[in-house]
Each structure stands twice: as structure tokens, then as C-alpha cells.
C-alpha positions in Angstrom: -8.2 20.6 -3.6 -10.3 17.3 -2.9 -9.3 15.0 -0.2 -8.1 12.4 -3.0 -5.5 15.1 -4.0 -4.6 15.8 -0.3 -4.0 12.3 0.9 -1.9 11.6 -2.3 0.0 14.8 -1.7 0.7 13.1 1.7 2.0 10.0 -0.1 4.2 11.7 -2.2 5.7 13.9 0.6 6.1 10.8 2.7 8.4 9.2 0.3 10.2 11.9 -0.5 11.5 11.6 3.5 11.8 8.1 3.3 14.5 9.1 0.8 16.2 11.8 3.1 16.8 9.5 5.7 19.5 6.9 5.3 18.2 4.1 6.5 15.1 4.0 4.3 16.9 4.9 1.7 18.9 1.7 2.1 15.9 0.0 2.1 14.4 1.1 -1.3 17.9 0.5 -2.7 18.5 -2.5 -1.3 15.4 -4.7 -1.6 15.4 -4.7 -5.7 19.7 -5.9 -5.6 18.9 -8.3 -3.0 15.6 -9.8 -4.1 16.1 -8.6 -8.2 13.4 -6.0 -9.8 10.5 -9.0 -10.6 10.5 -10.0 -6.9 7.2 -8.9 -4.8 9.5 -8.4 -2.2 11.6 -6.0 -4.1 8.7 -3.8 -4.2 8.0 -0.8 -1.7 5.1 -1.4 0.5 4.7 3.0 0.3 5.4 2.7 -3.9 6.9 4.8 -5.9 6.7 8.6 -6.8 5.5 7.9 -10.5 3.3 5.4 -9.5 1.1 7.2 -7.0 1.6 10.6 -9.0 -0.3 8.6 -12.0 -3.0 7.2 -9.6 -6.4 8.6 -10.1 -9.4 8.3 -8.0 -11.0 6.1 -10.3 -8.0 3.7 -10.0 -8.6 3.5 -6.5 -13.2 3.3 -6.5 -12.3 0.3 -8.7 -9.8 -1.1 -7.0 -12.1 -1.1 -3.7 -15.0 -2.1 -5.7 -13.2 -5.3 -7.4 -11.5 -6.3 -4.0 -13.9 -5.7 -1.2 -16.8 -7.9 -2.1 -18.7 -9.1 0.8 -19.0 -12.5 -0.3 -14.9 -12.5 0.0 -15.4 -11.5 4.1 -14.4 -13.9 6.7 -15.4 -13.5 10.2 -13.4 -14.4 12.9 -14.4 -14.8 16.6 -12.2 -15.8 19.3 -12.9 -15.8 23.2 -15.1 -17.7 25.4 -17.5 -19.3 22.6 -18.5 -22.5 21.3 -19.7 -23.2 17.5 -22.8 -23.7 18.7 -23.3 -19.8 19.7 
């Protein structure tokens, strides 16, 4: 077993105890009623079962490759400085 299938195992296992305890459990319920199913905040920030269990690790190498361009980076420095340093 590769590391991919490891650290989805972990997912998976993960939100099967976010479902044993109550009040996550609440929380998965409750988001979709209160915010309705097309909401982004009715979605789970951990997902769902299905939808890691179908994730492949070439869903996630292009995924990184499409979002993490380096012309997309901002960097930020705070402290003691002026703009001309």
C-alpha cells in the first residue's frame, strides 16, 4: 500500500468518527437543512465517504498542478521593514 492509499485510508476512517460522535454528526446533518444542499457552506470541509473513496492520485497531481502556479504566489512580509528593503 502507497502513501496515497494510506493517507486516504486516514480520511475515510476520520469521517467515519466524525459520524460516531454526536456533535459532528450534527454538524454534517445540519449544515445542508440550514444552508440547503447547493450552498458552499453546506458542504463538509473533511467531504464525503464517496467522494474521497473515488479520488485518485491523479485527481489530486492535477489538482496541485492547476492550483499552485507560482505566478499565483503572493508574498507577504510584516515586521520592522520599509518598501524600500
Amino acid at each position: 500500500m502507497n502513501l496515497f492509499h494510506n493517507v486516504r485510508a486516514q480520511w475515510l476512517a476520520s469521517i467515519k468518527q466524525e459520524k460516531a460522535r454526536p456533535q459532528t454528526l450534527a454538524r454534517r446533518v445540519g449544515r445542508p437543512v440550514l444552508y440547503g444542499d447547493g450552498h458552499s457552506y453546506a458542504n463538509q470541509a473533511s467531504g464525503t465517504e464517496a467522494a474521497i473513496a473515488a479520488l485518485s492520485r491523479d485527481d489530486i497531481t492535477a489538482s496541485v498542478k492547476a492550483k499552485l502556479q507560482p505566478q499565483a504566489a503572493t508574498l507577504i512580509v510584516v515586521g520592522d521593514t520599509t518598501l524600500a528593503e
